[in-house]
CHARMM-style PDB file with segment names, atoms N, HN, CA, C and O in Angstrom:
ATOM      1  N   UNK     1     -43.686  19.338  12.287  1.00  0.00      PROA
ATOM      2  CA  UNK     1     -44.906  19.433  13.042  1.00  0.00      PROA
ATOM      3  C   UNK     1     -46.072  19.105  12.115  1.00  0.00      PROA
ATOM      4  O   UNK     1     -46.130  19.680  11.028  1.00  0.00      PROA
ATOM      5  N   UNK     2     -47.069  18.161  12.493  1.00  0.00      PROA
ATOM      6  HN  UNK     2     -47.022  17.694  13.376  1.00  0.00      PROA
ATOM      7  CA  UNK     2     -48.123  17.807  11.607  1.00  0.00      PROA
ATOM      8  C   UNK     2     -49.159  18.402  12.554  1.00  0.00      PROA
ATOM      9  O   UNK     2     -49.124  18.789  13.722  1.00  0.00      PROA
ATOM     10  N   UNK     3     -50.312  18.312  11.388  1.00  0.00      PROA
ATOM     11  HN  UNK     3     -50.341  17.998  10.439  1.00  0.00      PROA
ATOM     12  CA  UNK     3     -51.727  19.484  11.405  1.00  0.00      PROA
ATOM     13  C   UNK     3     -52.135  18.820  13.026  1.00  0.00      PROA
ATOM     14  O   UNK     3     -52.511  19.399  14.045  1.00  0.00      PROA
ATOM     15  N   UNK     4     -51.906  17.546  12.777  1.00  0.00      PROA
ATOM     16  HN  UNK     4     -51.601  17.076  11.949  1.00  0.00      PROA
ATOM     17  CA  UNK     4     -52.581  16.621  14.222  1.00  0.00      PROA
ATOM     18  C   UNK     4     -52.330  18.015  15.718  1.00  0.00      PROA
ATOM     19  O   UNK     4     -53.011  18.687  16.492  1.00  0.00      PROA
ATOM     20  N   UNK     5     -50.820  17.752  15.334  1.00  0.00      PROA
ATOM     21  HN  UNK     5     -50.266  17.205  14.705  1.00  0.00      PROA
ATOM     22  CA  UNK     5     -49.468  18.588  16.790  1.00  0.00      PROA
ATOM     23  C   UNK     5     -50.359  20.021  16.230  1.00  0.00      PROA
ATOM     24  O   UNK     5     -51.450  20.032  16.800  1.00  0.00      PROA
ATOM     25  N   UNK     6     -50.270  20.677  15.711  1.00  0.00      PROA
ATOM     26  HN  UNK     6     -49.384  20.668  15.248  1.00  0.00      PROA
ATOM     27  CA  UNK     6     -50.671  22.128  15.947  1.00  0.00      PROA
ATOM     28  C   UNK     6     -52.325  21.714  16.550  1.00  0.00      PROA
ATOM     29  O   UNK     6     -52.633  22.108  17.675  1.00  0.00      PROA
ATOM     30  N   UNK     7     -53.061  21.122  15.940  1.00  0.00      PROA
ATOM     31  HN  UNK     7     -52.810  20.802  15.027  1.00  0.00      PROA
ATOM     32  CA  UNK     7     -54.028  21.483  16.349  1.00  0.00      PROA
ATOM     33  C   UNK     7     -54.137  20.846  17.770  1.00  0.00      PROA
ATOM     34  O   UNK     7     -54.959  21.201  18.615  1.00  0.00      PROA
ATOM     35  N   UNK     8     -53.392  20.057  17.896  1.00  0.00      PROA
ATOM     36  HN  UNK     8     -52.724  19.769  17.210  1.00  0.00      PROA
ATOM     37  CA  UNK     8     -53.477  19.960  19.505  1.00  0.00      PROA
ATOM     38  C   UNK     8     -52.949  21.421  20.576  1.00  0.00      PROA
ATOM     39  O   UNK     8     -53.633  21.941  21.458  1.00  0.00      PROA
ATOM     40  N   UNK     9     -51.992  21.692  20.281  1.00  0.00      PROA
ATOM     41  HN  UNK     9     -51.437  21.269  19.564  1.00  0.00      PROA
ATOM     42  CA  UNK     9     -51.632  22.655  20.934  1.00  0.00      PROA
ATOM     43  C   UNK     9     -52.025  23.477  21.044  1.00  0.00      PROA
ATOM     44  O   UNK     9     -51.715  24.031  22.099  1.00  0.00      PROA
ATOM     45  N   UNK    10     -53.107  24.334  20.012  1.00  0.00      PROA
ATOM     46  HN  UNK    10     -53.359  23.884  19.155  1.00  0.00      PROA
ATOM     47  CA  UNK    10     -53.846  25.162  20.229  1.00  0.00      PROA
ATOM     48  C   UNK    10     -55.031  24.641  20.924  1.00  0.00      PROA
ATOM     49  O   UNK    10     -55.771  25.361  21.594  1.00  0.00      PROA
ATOM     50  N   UNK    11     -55.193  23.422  20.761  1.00  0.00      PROA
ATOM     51  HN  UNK    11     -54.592  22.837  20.217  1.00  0.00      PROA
ATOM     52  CA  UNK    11     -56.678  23.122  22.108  1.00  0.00      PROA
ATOM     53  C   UNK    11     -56.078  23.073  23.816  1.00  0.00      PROA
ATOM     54  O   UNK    11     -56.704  23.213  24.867  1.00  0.00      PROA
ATOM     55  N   UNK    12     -54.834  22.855  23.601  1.00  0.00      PROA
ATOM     56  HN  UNK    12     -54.326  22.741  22.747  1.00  0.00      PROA
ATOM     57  CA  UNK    12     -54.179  22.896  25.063  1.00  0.00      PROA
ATOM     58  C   UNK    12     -54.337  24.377  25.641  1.00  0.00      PROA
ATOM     59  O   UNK    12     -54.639  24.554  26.822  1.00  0.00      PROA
ATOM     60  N   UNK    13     -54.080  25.617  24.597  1.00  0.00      PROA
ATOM     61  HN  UNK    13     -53.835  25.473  23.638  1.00  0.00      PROA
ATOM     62  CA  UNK    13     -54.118  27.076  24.851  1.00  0.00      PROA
ATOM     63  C   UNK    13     -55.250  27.599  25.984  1.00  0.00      PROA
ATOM     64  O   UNK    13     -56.468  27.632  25.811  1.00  0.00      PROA
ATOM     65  N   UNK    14     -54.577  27.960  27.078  1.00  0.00      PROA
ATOM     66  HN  UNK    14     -53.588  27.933  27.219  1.00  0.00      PROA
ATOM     67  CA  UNK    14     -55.905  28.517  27.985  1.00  0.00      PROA
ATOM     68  C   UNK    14     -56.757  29.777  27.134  1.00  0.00      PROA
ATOM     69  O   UNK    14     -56.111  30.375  26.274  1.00  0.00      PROA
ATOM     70  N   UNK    15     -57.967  30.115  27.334  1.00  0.00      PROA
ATOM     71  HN  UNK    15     -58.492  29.629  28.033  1.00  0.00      PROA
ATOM     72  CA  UNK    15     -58.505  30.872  26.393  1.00  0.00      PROA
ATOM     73  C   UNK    15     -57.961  32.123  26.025  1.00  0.00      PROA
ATOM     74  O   UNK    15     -57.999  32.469  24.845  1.00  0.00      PROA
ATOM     75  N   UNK    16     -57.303  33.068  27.167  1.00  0.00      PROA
ATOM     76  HN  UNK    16     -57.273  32.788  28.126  1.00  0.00      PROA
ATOM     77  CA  UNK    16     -56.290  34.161  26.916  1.00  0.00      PROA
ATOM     78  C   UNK    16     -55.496  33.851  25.616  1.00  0.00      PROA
ATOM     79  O   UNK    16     -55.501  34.695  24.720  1.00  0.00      PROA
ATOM     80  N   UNK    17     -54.775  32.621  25.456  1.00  0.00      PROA
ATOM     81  HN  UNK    17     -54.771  31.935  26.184  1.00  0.00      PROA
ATOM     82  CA  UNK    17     -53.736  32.434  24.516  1.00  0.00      PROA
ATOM     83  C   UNK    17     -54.406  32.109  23.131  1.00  0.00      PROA
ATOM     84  O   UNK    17     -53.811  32.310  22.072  1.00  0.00      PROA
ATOM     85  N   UNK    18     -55.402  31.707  23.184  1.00  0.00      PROA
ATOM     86  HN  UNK    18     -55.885  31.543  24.044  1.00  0.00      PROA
ATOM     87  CA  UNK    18     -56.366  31.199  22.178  1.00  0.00      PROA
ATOM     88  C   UNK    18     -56.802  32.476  21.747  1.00  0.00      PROA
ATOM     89  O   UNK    18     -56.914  32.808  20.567  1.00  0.00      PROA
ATOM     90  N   UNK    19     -57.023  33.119  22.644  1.00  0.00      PROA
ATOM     91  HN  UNK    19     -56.931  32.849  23.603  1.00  0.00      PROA
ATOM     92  CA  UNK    19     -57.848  34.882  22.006  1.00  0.00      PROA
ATOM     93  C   UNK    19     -56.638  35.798  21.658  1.00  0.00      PROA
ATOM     94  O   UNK    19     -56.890  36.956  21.325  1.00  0.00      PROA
ATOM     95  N   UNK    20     -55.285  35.356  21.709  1.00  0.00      PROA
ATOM     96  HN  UNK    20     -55.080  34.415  21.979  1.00  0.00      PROA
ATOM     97  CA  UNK    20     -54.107  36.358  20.994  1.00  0.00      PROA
ATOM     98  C   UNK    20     -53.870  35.409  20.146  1.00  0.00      PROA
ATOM     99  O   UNK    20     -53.733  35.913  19.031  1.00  0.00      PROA
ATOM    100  N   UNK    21     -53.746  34.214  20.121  1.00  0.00      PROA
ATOM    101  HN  UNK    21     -53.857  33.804  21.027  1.00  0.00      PROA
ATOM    102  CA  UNK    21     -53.500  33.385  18.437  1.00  0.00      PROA
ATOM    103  C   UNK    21     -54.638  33.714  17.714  1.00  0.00      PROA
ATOM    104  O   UNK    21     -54.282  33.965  16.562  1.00  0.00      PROA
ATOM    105  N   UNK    22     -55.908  33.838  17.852  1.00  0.00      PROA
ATOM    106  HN  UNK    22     -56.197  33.634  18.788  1.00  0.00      PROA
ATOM    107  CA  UNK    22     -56.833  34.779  17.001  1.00  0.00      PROA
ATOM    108  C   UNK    22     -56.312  35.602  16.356  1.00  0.00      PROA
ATOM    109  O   UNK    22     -55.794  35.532  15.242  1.00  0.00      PROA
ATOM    110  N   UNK    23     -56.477  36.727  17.301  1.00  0.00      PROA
ATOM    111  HN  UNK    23     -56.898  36.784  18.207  1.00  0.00      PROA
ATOM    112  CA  UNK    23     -56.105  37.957  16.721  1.00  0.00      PROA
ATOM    113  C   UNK    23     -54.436  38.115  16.078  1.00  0.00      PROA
ATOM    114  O   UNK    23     -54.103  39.019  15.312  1.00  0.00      PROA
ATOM    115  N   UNK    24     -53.636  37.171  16.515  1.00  0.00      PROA
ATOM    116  HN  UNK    24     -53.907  36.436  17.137  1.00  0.00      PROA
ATOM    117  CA  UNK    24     -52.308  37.280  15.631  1.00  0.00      PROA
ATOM    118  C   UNK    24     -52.996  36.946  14.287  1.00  0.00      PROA
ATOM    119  O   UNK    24     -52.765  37.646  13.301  1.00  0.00      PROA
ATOM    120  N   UNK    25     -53.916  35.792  14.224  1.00  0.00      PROA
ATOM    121  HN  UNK    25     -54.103  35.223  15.025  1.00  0.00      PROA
ATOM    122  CA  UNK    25     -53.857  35.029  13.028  1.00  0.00      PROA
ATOM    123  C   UNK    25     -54.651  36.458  11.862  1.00  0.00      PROA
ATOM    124  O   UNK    25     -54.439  37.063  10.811  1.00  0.00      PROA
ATOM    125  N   UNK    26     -55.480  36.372  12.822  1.00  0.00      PROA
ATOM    126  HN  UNK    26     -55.652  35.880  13.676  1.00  0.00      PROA
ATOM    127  CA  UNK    26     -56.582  37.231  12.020  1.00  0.00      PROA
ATOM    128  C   UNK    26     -55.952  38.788  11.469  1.00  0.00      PROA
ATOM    129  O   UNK    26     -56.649  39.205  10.544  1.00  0.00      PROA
ATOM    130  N   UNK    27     -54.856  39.687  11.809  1.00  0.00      PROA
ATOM    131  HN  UNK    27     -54.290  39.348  12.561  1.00  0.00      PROA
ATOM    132  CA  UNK    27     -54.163  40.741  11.536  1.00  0.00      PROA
ATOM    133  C   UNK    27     -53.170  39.886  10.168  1.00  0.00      PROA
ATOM    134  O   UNK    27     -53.031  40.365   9.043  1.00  0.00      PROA
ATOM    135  N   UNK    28     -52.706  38.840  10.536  1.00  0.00      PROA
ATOM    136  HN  UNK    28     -52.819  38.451  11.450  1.00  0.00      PROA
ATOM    137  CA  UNK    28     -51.866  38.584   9.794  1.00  0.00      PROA
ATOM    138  C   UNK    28     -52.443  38.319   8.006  1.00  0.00      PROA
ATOM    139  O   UNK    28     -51.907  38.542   6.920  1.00  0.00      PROA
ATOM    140  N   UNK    29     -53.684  37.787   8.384  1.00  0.00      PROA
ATOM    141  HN  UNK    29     -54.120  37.606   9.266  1.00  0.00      PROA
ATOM    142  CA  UNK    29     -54.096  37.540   7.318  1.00  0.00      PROA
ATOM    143  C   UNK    29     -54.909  38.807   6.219  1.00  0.00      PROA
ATOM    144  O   UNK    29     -55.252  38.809   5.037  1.00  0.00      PROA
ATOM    145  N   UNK    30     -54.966  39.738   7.276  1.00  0.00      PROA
ATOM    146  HN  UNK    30     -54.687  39.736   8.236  1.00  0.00      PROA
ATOM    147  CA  UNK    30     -55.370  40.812   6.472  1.00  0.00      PROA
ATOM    148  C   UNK    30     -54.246  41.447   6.041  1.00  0.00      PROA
ATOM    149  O   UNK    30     -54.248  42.024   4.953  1.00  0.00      PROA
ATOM    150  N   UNK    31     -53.088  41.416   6.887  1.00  0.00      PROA
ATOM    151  HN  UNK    31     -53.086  40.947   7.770  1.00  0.00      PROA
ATOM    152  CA  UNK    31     -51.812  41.668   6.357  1.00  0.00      PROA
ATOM    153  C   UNK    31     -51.845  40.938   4.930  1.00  0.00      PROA
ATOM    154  O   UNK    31     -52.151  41.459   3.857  1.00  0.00      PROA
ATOM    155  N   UNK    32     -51.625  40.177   5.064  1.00  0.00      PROA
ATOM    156  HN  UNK    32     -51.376  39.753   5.936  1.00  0.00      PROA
ATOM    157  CA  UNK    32     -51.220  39.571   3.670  1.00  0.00      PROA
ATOM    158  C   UNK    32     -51.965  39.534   2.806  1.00  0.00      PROA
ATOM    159  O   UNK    32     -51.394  39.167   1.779  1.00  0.00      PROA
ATOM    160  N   UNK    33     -53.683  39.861   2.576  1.00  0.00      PROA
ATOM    161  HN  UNK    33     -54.147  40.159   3.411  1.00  0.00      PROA
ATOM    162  CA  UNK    33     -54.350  40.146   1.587  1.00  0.00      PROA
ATOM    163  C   UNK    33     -54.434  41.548   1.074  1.00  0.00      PROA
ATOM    164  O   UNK    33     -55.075  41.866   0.072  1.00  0.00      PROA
ATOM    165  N   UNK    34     -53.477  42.683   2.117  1.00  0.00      PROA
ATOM    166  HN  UNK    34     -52.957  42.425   2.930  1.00  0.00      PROA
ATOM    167  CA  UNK    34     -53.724  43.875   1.706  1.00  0.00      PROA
ATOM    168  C   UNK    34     -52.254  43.741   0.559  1.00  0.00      PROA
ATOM    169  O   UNK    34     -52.354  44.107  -0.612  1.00  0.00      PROA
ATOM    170  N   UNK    35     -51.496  43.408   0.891  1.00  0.00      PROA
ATOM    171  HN  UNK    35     -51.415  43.111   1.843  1.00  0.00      PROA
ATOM    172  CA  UNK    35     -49.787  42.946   0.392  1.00  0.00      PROA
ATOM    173  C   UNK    35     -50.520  42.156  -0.889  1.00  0.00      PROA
ATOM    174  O   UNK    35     -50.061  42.510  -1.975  1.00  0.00      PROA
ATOM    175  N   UNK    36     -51.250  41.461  -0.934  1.00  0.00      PROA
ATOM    176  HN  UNK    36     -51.623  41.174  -0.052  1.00  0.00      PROA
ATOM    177  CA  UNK    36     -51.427  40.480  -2.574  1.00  0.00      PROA
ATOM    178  C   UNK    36     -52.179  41.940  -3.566  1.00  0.00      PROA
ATOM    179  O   UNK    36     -51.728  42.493  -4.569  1.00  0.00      PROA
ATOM    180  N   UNK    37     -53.630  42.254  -2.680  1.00  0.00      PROA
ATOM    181  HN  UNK    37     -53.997  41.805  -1.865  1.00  0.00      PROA
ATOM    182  CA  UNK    37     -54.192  42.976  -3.506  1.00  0.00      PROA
ATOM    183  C   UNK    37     -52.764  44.248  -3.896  1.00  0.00      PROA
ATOM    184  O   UNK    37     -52.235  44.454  -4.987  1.00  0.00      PROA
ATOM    185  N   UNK    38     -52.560  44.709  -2.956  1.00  0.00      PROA
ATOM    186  HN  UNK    38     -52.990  44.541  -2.069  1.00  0.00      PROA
ATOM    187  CA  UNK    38     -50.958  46.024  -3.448  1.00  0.00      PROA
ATOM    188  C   UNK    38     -50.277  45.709  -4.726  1.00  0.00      PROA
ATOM    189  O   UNK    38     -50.150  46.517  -5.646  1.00  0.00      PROA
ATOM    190  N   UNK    39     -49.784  44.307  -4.731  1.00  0.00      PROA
ATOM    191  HN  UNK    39     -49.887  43.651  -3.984  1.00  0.00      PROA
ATOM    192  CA  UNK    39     -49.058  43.792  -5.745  1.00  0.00      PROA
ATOM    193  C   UNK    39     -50.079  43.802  -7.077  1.00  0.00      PROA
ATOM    194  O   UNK    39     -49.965  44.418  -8.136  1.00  0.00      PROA
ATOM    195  N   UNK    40     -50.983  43.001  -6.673  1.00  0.00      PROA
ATOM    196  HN  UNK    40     -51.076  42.500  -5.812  1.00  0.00      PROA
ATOM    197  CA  UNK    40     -52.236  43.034  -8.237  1.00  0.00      PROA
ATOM    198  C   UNK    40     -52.046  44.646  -8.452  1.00  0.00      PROA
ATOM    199  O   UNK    40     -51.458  44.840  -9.516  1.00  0.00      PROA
ATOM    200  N   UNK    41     -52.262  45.468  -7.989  1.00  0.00      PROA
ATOM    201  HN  UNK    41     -52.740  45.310  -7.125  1.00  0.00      PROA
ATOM    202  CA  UNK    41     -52.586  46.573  -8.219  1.00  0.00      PROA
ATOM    203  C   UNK    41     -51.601  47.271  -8.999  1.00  0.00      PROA
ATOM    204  O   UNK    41     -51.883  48.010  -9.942  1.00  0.00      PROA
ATOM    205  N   UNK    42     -49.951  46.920  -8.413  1.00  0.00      PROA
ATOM    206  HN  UNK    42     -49.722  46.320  -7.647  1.00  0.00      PROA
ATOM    207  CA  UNK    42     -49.137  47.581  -9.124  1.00  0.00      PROA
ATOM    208  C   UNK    42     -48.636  46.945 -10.544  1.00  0.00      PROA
ATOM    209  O   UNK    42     -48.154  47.492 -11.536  1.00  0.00      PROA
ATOM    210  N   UNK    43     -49.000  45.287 -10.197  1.00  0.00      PROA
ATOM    211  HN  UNK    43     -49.391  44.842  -9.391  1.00  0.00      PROA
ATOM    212  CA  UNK    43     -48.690  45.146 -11.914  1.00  0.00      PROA
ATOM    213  C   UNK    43     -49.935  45.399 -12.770  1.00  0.00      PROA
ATOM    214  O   UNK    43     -49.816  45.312 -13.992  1.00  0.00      PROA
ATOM    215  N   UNK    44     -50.921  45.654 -12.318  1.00  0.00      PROA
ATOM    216  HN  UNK    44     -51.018  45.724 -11.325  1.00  0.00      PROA
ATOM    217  CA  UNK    44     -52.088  46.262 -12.919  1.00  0.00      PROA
ATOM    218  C   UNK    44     -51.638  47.383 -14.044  1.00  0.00      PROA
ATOM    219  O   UNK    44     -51.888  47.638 -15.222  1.00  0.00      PROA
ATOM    220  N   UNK    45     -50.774  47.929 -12.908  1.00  0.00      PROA
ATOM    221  HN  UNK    45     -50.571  47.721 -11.951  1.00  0.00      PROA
ATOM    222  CA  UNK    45     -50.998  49.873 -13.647  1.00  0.00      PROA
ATOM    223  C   UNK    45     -49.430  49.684 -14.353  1.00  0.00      PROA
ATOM    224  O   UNK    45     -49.086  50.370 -15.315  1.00  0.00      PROA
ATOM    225  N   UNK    46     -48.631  48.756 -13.788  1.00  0.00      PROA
ATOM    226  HN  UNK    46     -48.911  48.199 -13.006  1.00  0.00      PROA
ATOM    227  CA  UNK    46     -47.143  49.129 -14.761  1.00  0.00      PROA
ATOM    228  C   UNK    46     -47.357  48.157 -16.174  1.00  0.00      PROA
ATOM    229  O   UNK    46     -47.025  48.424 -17.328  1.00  0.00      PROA
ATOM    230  N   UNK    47     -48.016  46.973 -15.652  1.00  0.00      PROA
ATOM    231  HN  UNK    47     -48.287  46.756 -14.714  1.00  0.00      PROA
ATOM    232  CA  UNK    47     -47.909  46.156 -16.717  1.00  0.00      PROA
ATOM    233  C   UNK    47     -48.995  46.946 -18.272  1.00  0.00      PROA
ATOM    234  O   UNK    47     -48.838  46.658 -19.459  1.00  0.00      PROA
ATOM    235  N   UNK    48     -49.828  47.757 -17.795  1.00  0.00      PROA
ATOM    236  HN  UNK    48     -49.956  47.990 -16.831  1.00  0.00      PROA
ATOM    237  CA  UNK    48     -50.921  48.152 -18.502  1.00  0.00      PROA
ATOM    238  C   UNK    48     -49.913  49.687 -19.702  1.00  0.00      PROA
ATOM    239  O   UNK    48     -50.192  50.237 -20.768  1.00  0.00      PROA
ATOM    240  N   UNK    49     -49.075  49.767 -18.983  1.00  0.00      PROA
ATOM    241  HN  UNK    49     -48.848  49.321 -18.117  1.00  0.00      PROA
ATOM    242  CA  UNK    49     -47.982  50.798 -19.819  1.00  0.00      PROA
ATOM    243  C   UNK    49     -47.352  50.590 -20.713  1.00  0.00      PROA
ATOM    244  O   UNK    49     -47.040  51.583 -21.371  1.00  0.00      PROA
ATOM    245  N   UNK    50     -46.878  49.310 -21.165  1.00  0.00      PROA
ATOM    246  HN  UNK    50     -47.131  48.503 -20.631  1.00  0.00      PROA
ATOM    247  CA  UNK    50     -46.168  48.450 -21.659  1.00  0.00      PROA
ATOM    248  C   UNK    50     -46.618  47.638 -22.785  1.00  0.00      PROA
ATOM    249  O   UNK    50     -45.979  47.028 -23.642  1.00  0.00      PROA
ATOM    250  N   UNK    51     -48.668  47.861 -22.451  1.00  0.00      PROA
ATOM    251  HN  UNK    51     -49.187  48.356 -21.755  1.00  0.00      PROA
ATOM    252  CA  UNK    51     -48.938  46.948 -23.447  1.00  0.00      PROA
ATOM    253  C   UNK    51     -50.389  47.364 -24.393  1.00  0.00      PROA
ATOM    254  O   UNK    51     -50.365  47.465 -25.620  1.00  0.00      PROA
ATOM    255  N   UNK    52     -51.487  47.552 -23.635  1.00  0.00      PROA
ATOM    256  HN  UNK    52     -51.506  47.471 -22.639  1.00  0.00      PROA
ATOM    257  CA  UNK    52     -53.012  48.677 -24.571  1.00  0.00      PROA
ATOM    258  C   UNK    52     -52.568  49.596 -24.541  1.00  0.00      PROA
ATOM    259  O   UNK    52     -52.977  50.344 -25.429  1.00  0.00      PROA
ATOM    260  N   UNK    53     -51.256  50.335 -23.387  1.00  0.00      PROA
ATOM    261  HN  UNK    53     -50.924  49.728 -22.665  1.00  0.00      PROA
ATOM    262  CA  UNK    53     -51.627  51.729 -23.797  1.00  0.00      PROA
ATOM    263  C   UNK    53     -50.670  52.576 -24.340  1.00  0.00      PROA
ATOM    264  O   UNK    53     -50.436  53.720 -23.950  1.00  0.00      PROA
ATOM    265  N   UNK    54     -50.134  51.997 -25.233  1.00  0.00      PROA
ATOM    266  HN  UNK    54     -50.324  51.068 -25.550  1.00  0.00      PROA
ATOM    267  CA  UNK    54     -49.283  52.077 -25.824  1.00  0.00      PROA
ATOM    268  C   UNK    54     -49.402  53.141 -26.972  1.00  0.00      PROA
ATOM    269  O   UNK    54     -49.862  52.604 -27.980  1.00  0.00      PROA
ATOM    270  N   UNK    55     -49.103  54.650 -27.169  1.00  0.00      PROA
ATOM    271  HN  UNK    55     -48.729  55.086 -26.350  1.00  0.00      PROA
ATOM    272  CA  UNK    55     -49.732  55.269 -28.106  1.00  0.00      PROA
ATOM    273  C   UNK    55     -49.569  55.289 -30.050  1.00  0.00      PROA
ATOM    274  O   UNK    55     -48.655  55.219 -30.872  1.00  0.00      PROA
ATOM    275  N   UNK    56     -50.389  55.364 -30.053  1.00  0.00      PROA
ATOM    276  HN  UNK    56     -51.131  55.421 -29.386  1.00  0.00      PROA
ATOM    277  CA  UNK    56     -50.575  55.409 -31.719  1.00  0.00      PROA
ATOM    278  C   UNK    56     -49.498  55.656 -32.680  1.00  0.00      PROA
ATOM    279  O   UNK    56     -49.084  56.806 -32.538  1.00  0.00      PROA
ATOM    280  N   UNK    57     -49.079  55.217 -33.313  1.00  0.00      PROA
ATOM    281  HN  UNK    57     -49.416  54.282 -33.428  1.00  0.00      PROA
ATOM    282  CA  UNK    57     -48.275  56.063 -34.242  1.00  0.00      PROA
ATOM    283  C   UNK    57     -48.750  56.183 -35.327  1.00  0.00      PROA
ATOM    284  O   UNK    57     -49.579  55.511 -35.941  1.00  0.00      PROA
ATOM    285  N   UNK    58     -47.817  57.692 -35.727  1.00  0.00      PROA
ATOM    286  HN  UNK    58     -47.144  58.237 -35.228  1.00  0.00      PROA
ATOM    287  CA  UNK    58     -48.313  58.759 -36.186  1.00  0.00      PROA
ATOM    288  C   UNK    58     -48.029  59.095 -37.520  1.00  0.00      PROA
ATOM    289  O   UNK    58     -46.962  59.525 -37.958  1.00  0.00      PROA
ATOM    290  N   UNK    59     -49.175  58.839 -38.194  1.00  0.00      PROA
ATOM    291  HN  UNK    59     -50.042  58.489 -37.839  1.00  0.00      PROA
ATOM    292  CA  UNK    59     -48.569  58.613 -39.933  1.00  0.00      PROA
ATOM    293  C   UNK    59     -47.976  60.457 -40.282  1.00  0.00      PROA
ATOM    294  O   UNK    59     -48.232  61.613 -39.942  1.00  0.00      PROA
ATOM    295  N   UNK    60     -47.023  59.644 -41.211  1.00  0.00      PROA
ATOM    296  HN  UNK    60     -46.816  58.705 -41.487  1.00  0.00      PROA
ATOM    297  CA  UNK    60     -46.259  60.798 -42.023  1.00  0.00      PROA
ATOM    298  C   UNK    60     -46.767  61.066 -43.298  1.00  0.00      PROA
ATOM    299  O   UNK    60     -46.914  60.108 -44.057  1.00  0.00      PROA
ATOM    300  N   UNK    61     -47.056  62.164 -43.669  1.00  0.00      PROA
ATOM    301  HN  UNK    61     -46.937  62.943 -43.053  1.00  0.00      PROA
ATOM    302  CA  UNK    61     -47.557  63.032 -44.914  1.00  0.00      PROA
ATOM    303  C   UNK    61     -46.429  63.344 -45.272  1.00  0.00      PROA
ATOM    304  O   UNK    61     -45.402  63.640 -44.661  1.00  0.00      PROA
ATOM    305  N   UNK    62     -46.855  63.202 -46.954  1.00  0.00      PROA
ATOM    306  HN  UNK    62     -47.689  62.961 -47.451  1.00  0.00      PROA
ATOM    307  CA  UNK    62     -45.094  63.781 -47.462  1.00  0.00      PROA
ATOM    308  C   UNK    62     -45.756  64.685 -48.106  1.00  0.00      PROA
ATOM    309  O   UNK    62     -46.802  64.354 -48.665  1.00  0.00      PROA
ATOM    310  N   UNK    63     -45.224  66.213 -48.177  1.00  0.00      PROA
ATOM    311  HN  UNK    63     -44.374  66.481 -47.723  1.00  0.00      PROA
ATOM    312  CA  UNK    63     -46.090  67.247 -49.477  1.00  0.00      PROA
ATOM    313  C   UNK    63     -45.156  67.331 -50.138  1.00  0.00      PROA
ATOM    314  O   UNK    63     -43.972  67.404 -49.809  1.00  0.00      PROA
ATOM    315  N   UNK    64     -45.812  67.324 -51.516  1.00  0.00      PROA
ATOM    316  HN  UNK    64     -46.774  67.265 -51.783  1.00  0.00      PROA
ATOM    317  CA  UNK    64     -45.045  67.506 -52.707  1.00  0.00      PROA
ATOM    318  C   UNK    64     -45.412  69.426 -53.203  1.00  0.00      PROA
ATOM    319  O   UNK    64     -46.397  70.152 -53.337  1.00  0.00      PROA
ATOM    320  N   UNK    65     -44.237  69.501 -53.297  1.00  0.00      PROA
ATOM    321  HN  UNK    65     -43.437  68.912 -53.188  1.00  0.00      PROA
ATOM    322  CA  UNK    65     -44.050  71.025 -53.840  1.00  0.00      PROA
ATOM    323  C   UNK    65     -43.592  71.022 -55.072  1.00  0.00      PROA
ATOM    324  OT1 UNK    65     -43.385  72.086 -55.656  1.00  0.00      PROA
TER     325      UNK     65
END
């Protein structure tokens, strides 16, 4: 199917069908920007464990007696 064929078919859509391919389109796409930002977010916080925050190590004192 080329861009030509879809976009025809949606001009064929009586306006009812045109106003639920909206709103499919428009849910879907917030769907999927809430799903990208989720993902940024979780390699945000796992990847960030693994690599700055990584804690210090801890020098050894030797006492001499």
């Amino acid at each position: 199917m080329t861009r030509g064929e879809i976009t025809g078919d949606y001009q064929r859509f009586n306006a009812a069908d045109q106003s639920a391919f909206r709103r499919w389109l428009t849910v879907n796409t917030v769907t999927g920007a809430v799903a990208i930002f989720a993902l940024i977010a979780l390699t945000a916080v796992y990847s960030s464990g693994s690599g700055s925050m990584q804690k210090e190590p801890t020098p050894v004192h030797a006492e001499a007696h």
